[in-house]
C-alpha positions as CSV (number, residue, x, y, z in Angstrom):
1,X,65.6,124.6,229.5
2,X,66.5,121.2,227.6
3,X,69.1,120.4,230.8
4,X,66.4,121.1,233.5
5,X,63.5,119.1,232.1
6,X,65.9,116.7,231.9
7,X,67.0,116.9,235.3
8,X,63.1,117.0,236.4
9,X,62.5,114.3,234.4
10,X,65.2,111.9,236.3
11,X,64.0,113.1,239.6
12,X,60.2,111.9,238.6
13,X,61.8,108.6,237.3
14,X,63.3,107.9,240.7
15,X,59.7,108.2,242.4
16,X,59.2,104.5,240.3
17,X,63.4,103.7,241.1
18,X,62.7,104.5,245.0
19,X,59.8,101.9,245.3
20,X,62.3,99.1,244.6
21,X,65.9,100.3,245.7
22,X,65.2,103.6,248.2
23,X,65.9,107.1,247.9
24,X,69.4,108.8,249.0
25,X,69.7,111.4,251.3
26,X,67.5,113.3,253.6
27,X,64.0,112.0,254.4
28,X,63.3,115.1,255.7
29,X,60.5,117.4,254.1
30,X,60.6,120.8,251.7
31,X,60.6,124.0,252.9
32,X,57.4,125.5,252.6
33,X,54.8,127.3,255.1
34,X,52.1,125.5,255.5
35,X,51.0,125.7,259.3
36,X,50.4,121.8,258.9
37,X,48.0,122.0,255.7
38,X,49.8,120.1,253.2
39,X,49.5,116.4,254.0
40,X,49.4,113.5,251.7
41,X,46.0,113.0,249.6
42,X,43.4,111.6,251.6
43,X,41.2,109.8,249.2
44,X,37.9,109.5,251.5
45,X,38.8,113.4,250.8
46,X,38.8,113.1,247.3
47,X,36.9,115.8,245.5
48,X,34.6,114.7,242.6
49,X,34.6,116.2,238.8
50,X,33.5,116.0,235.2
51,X,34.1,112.5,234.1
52,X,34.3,110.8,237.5
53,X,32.5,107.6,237.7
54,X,30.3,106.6,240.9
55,X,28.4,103.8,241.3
56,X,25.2,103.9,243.9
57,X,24.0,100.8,245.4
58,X,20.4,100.9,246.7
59,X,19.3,98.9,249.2
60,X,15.7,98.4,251.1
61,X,16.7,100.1,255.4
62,X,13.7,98.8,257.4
63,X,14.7,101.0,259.8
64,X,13.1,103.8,258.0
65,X,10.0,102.2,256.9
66,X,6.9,104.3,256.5
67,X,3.9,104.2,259.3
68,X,2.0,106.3,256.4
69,X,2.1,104.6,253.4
70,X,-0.2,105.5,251.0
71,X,-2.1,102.7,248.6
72,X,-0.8,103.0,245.1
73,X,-1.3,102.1,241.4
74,X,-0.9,98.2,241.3
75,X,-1.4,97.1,244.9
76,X,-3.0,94.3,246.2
77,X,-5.1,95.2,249.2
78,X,-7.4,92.7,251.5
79,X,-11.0,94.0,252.3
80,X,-12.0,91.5,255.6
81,X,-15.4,92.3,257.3
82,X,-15.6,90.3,261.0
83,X,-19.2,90.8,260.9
84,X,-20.2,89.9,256.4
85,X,-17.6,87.9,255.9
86,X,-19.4,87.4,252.3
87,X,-18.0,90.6,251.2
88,X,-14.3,89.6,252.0
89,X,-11.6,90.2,248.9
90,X,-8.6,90.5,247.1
91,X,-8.5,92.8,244.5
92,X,-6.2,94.9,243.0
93,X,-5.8,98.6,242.4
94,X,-6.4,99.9,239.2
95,X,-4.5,102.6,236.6
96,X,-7.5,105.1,237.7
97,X,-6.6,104.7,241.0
98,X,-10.2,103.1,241.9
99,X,-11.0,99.1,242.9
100,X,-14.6,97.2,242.0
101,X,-16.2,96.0,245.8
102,X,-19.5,94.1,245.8
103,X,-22.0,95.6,246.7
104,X,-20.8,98.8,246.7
105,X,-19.5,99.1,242.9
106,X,-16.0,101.2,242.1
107,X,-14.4,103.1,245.0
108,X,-11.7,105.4,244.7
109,X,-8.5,104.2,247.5
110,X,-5.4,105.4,245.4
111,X,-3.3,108.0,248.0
112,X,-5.4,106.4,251.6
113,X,-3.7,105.1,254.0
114,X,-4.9,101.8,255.1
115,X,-6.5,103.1,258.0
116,X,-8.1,105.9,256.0
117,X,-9.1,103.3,253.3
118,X,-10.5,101.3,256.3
119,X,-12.5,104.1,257.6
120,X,-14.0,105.0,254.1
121,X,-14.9,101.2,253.0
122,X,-16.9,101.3,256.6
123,X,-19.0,104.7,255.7
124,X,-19.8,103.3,252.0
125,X,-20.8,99.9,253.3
126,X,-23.1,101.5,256.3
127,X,-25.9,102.7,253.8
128,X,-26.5,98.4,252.9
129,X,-24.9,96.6,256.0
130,X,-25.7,97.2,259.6
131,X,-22.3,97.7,261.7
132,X,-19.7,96.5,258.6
133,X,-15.9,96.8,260.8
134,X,-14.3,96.6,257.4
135,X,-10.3,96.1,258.0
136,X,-8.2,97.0,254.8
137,X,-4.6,95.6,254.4
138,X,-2.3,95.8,251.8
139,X,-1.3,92.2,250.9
140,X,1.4,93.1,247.8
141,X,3.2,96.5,247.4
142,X,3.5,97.8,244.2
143,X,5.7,101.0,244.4
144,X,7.6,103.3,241.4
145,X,10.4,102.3,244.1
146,X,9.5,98.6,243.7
147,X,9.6,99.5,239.6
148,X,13.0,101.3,239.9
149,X,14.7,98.1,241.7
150,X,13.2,95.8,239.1
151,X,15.2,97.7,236.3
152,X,18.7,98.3,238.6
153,X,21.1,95.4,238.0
154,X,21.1,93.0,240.7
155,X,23.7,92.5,242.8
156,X,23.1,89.9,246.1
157,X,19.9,91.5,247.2
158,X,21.5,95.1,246.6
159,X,20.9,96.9,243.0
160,X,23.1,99.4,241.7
161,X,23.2,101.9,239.2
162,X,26.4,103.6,237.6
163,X,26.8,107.7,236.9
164,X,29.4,109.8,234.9
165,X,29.7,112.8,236.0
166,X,29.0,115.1,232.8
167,X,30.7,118.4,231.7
168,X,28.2,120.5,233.4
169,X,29.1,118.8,237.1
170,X,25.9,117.2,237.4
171,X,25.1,113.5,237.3
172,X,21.5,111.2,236.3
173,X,20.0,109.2,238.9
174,X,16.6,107.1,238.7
175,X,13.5,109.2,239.7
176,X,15.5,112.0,241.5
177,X,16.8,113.0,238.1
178,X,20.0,115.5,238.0
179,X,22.1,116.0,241.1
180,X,24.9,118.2,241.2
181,X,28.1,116.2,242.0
182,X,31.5,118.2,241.3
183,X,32.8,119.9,243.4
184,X,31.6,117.4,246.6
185,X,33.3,114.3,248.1
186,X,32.0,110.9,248.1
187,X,30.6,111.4,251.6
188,X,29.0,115.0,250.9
189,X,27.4,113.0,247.4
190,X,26.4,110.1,249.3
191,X,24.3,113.0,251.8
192,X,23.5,114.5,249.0
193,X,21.7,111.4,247.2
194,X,20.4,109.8,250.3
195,X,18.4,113.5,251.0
196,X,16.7,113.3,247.8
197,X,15.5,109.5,247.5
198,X,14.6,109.8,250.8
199,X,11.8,112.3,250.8
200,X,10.5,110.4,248.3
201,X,10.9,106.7,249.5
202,X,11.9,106.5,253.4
203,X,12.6,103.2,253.9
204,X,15.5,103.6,250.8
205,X,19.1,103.2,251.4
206,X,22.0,104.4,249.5
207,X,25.6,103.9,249.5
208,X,27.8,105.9,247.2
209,X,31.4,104.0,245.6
210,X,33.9,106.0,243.3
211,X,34.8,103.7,240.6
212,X,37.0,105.4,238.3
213,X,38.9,109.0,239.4
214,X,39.4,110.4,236.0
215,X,39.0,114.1,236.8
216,X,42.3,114.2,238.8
217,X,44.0,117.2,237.7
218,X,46.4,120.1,238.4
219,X,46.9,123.8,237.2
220,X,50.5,124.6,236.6
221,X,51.1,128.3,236.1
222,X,54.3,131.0,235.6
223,X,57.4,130.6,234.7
224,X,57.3,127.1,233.0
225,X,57.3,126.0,229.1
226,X,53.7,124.8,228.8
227,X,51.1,126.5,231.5
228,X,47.9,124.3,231.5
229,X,45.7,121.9,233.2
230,X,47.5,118.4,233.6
231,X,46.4,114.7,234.5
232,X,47.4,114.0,237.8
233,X,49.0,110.5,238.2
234,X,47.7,109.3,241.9
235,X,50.6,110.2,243.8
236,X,52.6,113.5,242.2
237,X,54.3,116.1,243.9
238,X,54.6,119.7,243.0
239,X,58.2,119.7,241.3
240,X,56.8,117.1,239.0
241,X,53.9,118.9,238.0
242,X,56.4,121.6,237.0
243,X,57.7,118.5,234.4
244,X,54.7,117.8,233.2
245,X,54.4,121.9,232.0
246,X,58.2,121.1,229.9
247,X,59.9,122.5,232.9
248,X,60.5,125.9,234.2
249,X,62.2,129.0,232.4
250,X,65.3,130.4,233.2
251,X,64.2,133.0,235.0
252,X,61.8,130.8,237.7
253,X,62.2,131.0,240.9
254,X,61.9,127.8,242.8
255,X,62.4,129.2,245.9
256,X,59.1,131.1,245.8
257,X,56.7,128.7,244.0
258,X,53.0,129.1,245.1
259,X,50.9,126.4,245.9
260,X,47.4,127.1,246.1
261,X,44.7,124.9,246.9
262,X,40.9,124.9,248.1
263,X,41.1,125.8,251.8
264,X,38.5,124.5,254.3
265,X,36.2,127.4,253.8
266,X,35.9,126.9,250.0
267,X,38.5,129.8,249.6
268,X,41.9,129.7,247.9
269,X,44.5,128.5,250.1
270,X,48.0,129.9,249.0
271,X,51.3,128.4,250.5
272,X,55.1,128.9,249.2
273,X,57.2,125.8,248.7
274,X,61.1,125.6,248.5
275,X,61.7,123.5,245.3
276,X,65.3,124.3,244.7
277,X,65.8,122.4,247.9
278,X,64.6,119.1,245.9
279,X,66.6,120.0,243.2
280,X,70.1,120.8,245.1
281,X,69.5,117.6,247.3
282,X,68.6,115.3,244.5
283,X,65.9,113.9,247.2
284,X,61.9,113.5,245.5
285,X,60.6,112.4,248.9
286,X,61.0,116.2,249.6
287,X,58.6,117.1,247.4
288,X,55.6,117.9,248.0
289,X,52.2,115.8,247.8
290,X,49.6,117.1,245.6
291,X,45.6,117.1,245.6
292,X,43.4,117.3,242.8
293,X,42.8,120.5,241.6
294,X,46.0,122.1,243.3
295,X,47.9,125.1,241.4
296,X,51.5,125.4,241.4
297,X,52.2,128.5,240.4
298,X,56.1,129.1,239.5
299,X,57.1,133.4,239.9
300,X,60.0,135.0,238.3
301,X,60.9,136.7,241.7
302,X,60.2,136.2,245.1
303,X,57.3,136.5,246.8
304,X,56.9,137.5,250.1
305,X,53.6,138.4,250.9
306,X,51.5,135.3,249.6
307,X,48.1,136.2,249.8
308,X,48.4,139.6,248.9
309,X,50.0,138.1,245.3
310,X,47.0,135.7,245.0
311,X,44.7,138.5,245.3
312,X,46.4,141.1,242.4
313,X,48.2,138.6,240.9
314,X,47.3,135.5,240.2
315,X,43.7,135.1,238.8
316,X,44.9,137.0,235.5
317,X,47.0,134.0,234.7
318,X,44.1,131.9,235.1
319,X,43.1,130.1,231.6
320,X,39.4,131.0,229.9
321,X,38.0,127.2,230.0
322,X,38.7,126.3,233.9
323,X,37.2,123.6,235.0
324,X,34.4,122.9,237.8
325,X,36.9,121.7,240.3
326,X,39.2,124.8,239.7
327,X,36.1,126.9,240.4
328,X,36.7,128.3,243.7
329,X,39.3,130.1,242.2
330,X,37.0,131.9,240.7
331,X,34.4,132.3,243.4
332,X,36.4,134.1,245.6
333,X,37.5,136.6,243.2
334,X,35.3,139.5,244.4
């Protein structure tokens, strides 16, 4: 074992060598079947998990401002009459929801439109004034959205607020509360977010920013000297995953190791790689690219029939505490 995690240990050293002074031999790529799935990581593909950090910048989209909106707690609203212009105001709505009009005392506007509030403020004022035409408009909005950017830290005209995504794969936001985050990419999270603020505030804009990627990881498995789930550097490869296990046994079989990954249905995705070929050619750029949350899964004979193996096989190597972004493993284990 000692001379082969040495020997994978060089060949992951010359990833850092090749950047400066280039890689001998073949550029060509490992022998694996794939059908065209395995491609280098994508990161507007990255898939969140626990301990990501996003950050969410709100912003105010004009676009999707409300026709309806409804007077609230705290705004300022203008009562004009064309016809008594002696009963024309500003005042302010109160905690109770209700606002003090002359002649007419406390009224109740909290949750009208302005129209509506319009409309009411004319039938009140009809029993004392002879054809009132009272107009109602809101002069100074006072929202729990305005309340929510007041607290956000400011950031040229934008606010922002920053999430970690917790052990149980959900993540806090302002007023929308928990919101379930591993498992989706930035886009999908971003969907996600804007949905929920925007049944509640329609002229709000979100944009969603990964900050820190620290839930990269892989899941090395077989014949290797420490199966387990491994930090994944940001570009790694499947022979050095193998390294980071201690190497592989004596009795691996690199020309049979598994890759398995989450397919675009949400199901396991198995695929064999050729890593003796890296080995025999001394060549890393023949390796193959990993994504977070692959498997690489090293047999002690060869395996033919791929997904036949997954299915009897594989999930009873599978460790007890398996992360969220592991999870489909386990979700399509009927």
């Amino acid at each position: 074992m000692g001379l082969r995690f040495i020997t994978l240990s060089f060949l992951c050293l010359s990833v850092a060598m090749g950047g400066f002074f280039g890689c001998a031999g073949s550029k060509g790529k490992a022998s694996y079947e794939t059908n065209g799935l395995i491609t280098p990581l994508n990161k507007n593909k990255y898939i969140l998990g626990i301990g990501d950090v996003v950050d969410v910048l709100y912003f105010r989209d004009y676009s999707k401002g409300d026709p309806y909106y409804r007077l609230n707690v705290k705004d300022e609203i203008e009562v004009i009459s064309s016809s008594h212009p002696d009963i024309n105001c500003k005042v302010a709505m109160r905690p109770d929801g209700k606002v003090y009009l002359q002649r007419i005392g406390e009224v109740v506007l909290l949750g009208l439109t302005p129209i509506e509030a319009s409309n009411y403020l004319e039938n009140k004022y009809s029993y004392t004034l002879k054809n009132p035409e009272i107009s109602v408009s809101v002069t100074r909005f006072h929202t729990p959205l305005d309340e929510m950017f007041v607290s956000l830290e400011s950031e040229e005209s934008k606010q922002r607020t920053r999430a970690i995504i917790r052990a149980d794969g959900y993540l806090n936001l302002p007023m929308i509360g928990d919101i379930k985050a591993a498992g989706l990419t930035v886009e999908e999270l971003n969907n996600e977010i804007s949905s929920k603020y925007s049944s509640r505030f329609p002229s709000l804009g979100t944009t969603v920013i990964l900050t820190g990627a620290e839930s990269r990881q892989v899941l090395v498995l077989g014949e290797v000297e420490k199966p387990g789930i491994y930090p994944m550097p940001r570009y790694v490869g499947a022979l050095q995953a193998v390294s980071f296990a201690g190497g592989y046994k004596d009795s691996a079989k690199l020309k049979s190791v598994l890759l398995i990954r989450k397919g675009r249905d949400g199901k396991p995705l198995p695929m064999r790689v050729d890593l003796s070929e890296v080995l025999s050619s001394g060549d890393i750029t023949k390796d193959v690219p990993l994504q977070p949350y692959d498997v690489v899964y090293v047999p002690k004979t060869t395996i033919n029939k791929v997904n036949i193996f997954v299915e009897q096989y594989i999930y009873k190597f599978l460790p007890p505490n398996l992360g969220v972004g592991f999870s489909f493993l386990l979700n399509d284990n009927d």
